[in-house]
C-alpha positions in Angstrom: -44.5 -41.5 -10.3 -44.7 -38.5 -12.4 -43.3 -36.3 -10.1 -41.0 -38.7 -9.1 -39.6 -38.8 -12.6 -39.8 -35.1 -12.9 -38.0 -34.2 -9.7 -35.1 -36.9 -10.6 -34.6 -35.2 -14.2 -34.6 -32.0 -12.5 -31.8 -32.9 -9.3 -29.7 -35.6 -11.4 -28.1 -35.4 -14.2 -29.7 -38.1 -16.3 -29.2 -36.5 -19.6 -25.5 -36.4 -19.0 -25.8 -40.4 -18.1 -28.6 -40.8 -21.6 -25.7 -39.0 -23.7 -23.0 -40.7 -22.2 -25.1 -44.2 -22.9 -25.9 -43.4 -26.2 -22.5 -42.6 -27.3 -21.0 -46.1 -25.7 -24.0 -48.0 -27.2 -23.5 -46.2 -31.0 -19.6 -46.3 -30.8 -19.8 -50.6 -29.9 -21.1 -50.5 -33.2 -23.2 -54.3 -33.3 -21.6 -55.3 -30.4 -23.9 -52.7 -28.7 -27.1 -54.1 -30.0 -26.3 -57.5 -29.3 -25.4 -55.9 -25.2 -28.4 -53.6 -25.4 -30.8 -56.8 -26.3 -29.1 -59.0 -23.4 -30.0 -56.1 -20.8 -33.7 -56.4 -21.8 -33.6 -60.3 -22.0 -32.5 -59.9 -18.6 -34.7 -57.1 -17.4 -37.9 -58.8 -18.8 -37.1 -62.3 -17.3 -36.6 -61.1 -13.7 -39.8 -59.3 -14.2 -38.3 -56.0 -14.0 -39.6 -52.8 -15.8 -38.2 -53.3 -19.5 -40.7 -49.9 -21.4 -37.9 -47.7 -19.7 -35.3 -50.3 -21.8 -38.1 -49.3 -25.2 -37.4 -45.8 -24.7 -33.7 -46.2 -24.5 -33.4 -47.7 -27.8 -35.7 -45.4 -29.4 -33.0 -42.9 -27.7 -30.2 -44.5 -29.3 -31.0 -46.2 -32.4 -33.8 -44.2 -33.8 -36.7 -46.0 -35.2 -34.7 -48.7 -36.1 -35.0 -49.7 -32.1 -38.2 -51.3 -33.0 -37.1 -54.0 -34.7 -34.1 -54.5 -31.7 -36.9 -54.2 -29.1 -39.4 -56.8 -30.7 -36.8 -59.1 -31.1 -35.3 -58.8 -27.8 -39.0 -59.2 -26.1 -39.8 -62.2 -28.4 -36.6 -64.2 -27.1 -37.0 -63.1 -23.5 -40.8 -63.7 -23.8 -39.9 -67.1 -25.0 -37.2 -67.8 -22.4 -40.0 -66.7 -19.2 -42.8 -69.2 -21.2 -39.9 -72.3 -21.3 -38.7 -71.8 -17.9 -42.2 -71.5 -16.1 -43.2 -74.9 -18.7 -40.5 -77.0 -18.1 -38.3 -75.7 -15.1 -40.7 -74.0 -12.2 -44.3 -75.1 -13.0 -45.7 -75.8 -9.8 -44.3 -73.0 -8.5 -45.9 -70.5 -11.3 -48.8 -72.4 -10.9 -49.4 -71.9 -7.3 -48.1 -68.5 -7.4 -51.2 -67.8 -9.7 -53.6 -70.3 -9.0 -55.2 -67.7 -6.1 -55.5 -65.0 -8.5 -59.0 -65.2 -10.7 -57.2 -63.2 -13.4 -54.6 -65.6 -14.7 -57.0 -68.5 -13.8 -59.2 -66.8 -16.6 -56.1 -66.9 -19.2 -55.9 -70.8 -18.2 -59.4 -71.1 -19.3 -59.3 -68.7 -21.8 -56.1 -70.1 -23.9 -57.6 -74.0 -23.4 -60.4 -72.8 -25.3 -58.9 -70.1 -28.0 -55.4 -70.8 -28.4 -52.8 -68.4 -30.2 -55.6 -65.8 -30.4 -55.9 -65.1 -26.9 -52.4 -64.8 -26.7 -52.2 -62.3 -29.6 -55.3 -60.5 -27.6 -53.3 -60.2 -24.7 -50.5 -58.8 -25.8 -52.4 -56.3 -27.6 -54.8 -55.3 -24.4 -52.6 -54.0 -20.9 -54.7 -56.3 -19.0 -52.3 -58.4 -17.9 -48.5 -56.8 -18.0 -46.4 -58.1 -20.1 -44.0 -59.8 -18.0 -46.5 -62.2 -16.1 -48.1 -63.2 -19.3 -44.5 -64.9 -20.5 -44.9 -66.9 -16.7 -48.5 -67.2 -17.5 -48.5 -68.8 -20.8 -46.1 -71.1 -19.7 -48.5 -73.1 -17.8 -51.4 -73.5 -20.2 -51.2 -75.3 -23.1 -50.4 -73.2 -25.8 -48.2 -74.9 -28.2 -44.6 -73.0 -28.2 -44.7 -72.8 -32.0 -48.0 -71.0 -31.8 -47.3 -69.1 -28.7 -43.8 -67.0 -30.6 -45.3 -65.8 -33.4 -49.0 -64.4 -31.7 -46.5 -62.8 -29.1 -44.4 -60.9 -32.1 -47.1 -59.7 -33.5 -48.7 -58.5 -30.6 -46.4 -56.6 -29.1 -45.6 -54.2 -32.0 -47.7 -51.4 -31.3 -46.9 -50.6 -27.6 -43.0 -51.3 -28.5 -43.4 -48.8 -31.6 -45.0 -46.0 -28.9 -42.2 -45.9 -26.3 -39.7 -46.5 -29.1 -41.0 -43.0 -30.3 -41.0 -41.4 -27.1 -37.3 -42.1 -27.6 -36.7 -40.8 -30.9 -38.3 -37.4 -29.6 -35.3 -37.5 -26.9 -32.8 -38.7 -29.8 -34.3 -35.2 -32.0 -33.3 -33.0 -28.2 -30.1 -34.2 -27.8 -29.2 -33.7 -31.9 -30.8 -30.6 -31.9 -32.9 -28.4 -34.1 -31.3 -26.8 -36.9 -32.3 -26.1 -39.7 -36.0 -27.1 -40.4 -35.9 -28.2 -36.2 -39.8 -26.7 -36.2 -40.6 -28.7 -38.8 -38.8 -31.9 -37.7 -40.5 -31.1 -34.3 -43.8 -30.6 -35.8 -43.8 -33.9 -37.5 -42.7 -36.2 -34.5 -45.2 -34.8 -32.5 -47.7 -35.9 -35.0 -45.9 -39.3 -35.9 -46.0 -39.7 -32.0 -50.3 -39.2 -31.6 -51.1 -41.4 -34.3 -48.9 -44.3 -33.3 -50.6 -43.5 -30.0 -54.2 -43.7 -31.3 -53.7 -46.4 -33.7 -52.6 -48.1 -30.5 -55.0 -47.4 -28.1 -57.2 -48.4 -30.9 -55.8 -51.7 -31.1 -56.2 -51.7 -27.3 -59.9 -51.3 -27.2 -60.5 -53.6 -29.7 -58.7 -56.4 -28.1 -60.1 -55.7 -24.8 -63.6 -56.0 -26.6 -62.8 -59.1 -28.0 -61.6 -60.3 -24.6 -65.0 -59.4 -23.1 -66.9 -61.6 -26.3 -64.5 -64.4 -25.0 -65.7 -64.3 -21.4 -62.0 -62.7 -20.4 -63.8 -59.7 -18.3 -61.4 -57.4 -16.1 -61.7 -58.6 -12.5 
């Protein structure tokens, strides 16, 4: 996929397309935002990759795509969890019932609630996506299920949100001080990464203490 991505860069012009992007988004002004969080509603309900969506706003809006991201996952996560609850649960719930995995999230959010969720969103056991489908048929209360799901998703949304702002910092340019600027993002950038995978490996351990085990 690396490669992949590599070769693309390399043969197409996707910075012309980023730049191009970035100047339509900024120059729509709120109007932008309000587009840019209806494409990743959208993306993340059809189960289609949305992290490429988190660096495009870190691209664009700076760090200050954090806040647009969460936001725009909370409502789409919320939209996937009502539609698999009320509108296609028998179908999410055969889709799944064969898979051990999200039989173990059943039994695992029947006996801890909101904290599993939160646990979840933390750990990149399950992706992010299924879990919206996958809450939807336990019994998580909706009102417990938004907040755990804001707060959990914060710390992978802040990463590729950075990875953005390091593109946003290329495209500007260095100038004056661009060593220095440079310096500091790539320190900004390990220790949102390590806090992360910190916050990772904690939740996965707390999965395992809850009899949630990768399978």
């Amino acid at each position: 996929l690396a490669a992949a991505i590599a070769a693309a860069w390399f043969f197409l012009p996707f910075a012309h397309w980023l730049f191009a992007l970035r100047h339509w988004l900024l120059a729509l002004g709120p109007a932008g935002m309000g587009f840019f969080a209806l494409a990743f509603i959208a993306a993340t309900v059809i189960l289609a990759p949305d992290w490429p969506l988190s660096i495009i706003a870190g691209l664009v809006y700076g760090l200050w795509g954090v806040p647009v991201v969460v936001v725009a996952a909370t409502i789409a996560a919320s939209l996937a969890f009502l539609a698999a609850r009320y509108l296609a649960r028998d179908r999410v719930r055969r889709l799944f019932e064969t898979r051990p995995k999200f039989a173990a999230v059943d039994r695992a959010v029947a006996e801890e609630g909101w904290k599993i969720v939160l646990l979840l969103r933390l750990s990149p056991l399950v992706p992010f996506n299924l879990q919206n489908y996958v809450f939807g048929i336990t019994g998580i209360p909706f009102g417990h299920y938004v907040p755990a799901t804001l707060a959990g998703i914060v710390p992978a949304t802040a990463i590729y949100v950075y990875l953005g702002t390091l593109g946003k910092a290329a495209m500007e340019g260095g100038g004056a001080g661009g060593m220095l600027k440079w310096a500091l993002l790539a320190v900004g950038l390990l220790a949102t990464a390590a806090v992360a995978l910190l916050i990772a490996r904690k939740a996965k351990a707390a999965l395992d203490e809850a009899g949630f085990e990768r399978r």
